[in-house]
C-alpha positions in Angstrom: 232.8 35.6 99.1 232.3 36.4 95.4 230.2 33.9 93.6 232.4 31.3 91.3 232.0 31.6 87.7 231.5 28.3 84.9 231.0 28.7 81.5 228.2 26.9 79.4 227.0 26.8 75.9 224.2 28.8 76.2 222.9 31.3 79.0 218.9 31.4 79.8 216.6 32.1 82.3 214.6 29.5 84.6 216.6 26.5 85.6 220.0 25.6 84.1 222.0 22.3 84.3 225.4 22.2 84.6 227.4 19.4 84.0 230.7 17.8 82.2 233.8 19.1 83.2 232.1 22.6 84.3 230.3 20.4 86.8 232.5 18.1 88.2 235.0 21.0 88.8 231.8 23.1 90.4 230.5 19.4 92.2 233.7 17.8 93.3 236.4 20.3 93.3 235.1 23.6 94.4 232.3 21.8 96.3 228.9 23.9 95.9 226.2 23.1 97.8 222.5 24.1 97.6 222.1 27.6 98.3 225.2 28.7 97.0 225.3 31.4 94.8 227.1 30.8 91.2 227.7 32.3 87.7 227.0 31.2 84.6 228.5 32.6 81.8 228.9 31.8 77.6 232.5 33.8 77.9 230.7 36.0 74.8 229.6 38.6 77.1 226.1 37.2 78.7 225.9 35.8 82.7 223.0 33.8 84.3 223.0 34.6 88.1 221.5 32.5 90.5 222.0 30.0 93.1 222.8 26.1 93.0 219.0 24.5 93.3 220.3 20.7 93.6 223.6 18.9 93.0 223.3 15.3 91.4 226.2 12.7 92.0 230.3 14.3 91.5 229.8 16.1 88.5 226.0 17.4 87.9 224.4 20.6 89.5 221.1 22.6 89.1 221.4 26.6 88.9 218.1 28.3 89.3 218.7 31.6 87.5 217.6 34.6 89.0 219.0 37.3 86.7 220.4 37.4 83.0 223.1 39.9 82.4 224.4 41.2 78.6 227.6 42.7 78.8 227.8 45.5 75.8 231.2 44.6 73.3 233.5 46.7 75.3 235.2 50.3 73.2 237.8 51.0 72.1 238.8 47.4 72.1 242.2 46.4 72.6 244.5 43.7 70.9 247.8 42.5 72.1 249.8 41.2 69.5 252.4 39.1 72.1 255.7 37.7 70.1 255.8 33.6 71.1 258.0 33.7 74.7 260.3 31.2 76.1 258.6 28.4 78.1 255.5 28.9 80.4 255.8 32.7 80.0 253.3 32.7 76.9 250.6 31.4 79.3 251.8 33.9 82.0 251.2 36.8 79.8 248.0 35.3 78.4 246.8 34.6 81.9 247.6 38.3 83.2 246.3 40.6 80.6 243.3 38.1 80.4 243.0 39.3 84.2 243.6 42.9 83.3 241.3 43.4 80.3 242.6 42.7 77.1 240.0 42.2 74.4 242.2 39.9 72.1 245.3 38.6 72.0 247.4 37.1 68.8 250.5 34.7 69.2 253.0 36.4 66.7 256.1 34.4 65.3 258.5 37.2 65.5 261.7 36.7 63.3 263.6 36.9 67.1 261.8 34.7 68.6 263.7 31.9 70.3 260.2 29.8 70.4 258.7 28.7 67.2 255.4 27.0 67.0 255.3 24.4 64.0 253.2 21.3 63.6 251.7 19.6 66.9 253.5 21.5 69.0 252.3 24.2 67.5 248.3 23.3 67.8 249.2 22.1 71.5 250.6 25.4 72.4 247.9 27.4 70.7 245.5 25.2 72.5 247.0 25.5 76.3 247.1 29.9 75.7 243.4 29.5 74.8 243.1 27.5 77.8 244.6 29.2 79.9 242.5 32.9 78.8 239.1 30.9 79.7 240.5 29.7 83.0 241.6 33.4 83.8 238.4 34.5 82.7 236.6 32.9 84.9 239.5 33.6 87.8 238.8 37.3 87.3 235.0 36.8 87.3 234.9 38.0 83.7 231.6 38.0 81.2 233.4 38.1 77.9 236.5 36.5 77.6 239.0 37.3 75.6 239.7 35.7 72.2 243.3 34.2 71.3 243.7 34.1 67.5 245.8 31.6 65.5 249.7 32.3 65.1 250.2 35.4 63.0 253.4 36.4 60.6 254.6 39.6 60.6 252.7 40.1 57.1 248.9 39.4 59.0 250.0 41.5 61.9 250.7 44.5 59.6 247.6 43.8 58.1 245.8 43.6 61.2 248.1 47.2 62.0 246.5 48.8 58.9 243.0 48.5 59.9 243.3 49.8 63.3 242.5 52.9 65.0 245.7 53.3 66.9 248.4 50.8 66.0 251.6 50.6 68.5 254.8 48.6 68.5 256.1 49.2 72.2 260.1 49.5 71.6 262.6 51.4 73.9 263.7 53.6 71.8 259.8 54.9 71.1 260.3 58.9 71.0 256.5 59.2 72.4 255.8 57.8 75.9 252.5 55.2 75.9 251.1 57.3 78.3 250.2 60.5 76.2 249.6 58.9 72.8 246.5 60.2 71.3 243.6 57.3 72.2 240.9 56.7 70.1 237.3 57.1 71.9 235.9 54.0 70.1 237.1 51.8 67.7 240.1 49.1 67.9 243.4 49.6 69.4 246.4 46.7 68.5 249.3 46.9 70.5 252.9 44.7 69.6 255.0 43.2 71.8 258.1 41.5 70.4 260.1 38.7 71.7 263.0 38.8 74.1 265.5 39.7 71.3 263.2 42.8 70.0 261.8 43.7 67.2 263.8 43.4 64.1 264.5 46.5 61.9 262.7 44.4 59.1 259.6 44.4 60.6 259.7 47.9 62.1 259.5 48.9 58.9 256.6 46.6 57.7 254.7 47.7 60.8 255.8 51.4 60.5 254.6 51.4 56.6 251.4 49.8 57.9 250.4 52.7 60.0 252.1 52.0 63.0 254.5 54.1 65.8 256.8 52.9 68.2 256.2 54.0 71.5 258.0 53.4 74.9 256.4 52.4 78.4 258.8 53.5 80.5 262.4 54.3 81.3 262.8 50.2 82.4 262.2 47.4 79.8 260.1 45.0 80.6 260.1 41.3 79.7 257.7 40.2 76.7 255.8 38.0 79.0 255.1 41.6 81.4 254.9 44.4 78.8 251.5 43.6 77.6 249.6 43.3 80.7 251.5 46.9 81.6 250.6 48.6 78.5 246.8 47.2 78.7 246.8 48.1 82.3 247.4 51.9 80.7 245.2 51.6 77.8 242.2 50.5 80.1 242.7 53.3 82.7 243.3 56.3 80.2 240.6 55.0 78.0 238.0 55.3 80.8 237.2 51.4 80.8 238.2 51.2 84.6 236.2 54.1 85.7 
């Protein structure tokens, strides 16, 4: 069985305590004993590996650290810029490509978008898809987790467009497959998703002025909440980051 990861503040050598929510879920829910092996991890790339030395009450453990791991920032890094979904599906696609690879991820307010995130609700949804990419982190055993921006408008995205290396709007009608779209070897790919309803001729055109092509995954469409974990699923393998 692969060790179980929890995430700390800081990763170090020797002995390290874990405790608060961490530990009680590691104490009382996943129920490590002495011996066990665990990871630690900051979620910014670095992992302490060890074994669990003592456990103290429901919610208090000791990890004697055997080995200290960096992870290097991972190239060409990839963003998803994912339009806000109906319902739960936000935190489904947050949740897969966190398990696939993605580097980033940015909650866009498409003009389509049925979902609109104002206010509190706003700041609660933003909160449950961060949530959500540190619990799949640690679900897919990662070191570095991925980080989910605030809400964009199309006017930051085609900013963020601008500055990248390759910039891509997936859309159906894309004359140039995904799949043999020049890659970059290092640098930062963003990739956009739009909502249910698709992306708006209006901001095709921001996002085409700002450097980006539209390119198609497939001869089926996918759902907004799916496409992303796809397309990074592509991205990883053809830029050699799952060799």
């Amino acid at each position: 069985m692969t060790a179980p990861v929890f995430v700390v503040d800081h990763v170090t050598a020797g002995t390290v305590t874990l405790d608060g929510p961490e530990g009680r879920h590691a104490v009382s829910v996943r129920r490590l004993r002495v011996g066990e092996e665990i990871v630690l991890t900051d979620g910014a790339g670095t992992g302490a590996y060890g074994t669990v030395a003592a456990v103290e009450g429901k919610d208090r453990l000791e990890v004697a650290v055997s080995e200290v791991r960096t992870e290097p920032a991972p190239s060409p890094r990839i963003t998803v810029v994912q339009a806000l979904p109906k319902g739960d599906r936000g935190e489904l696609a947050v949740e897969t490509m966190t398990e696939t690879g993605v580097d980033a991820i940015v909650p866009w307010a498409a003009s389509r978008c049925v979902t609109q995130w104002k206010g509190e609700r706003g700041l609660k949804a933003l909160a449950k898809w961060r949530a959500t990419a540190r619990e799949a982190g640690k679900q897919s055993r990662r070191l570095r987790f991925p980080d989910v921006a605030d809400a964009a408008s199309t006017k930051q995205v085609a900013r963020l467009l601008a500055e990248a290396d390759l910039a891509a709007v997936l859309h159906e009608e894309g004359a140039e497959p995904l799949a043999t779209a020049e890659l970059p070897a290092t640098g930062h790919i963003v990739l956009v998703v739009g909502p249910e309803g698709g992306v708006s001729p209006e901001e095709l055109a921001a996002f085409a002025e700002a450097g980006a092509k539209p390119y198609r995954l497939g001869r089926s469409v996918l759902r907004t909440s799916t496409a992303g974990t796809a397309a990074t699923a592509l991205l990883l393998g053809r830029t050699g980051r799952w060799a």
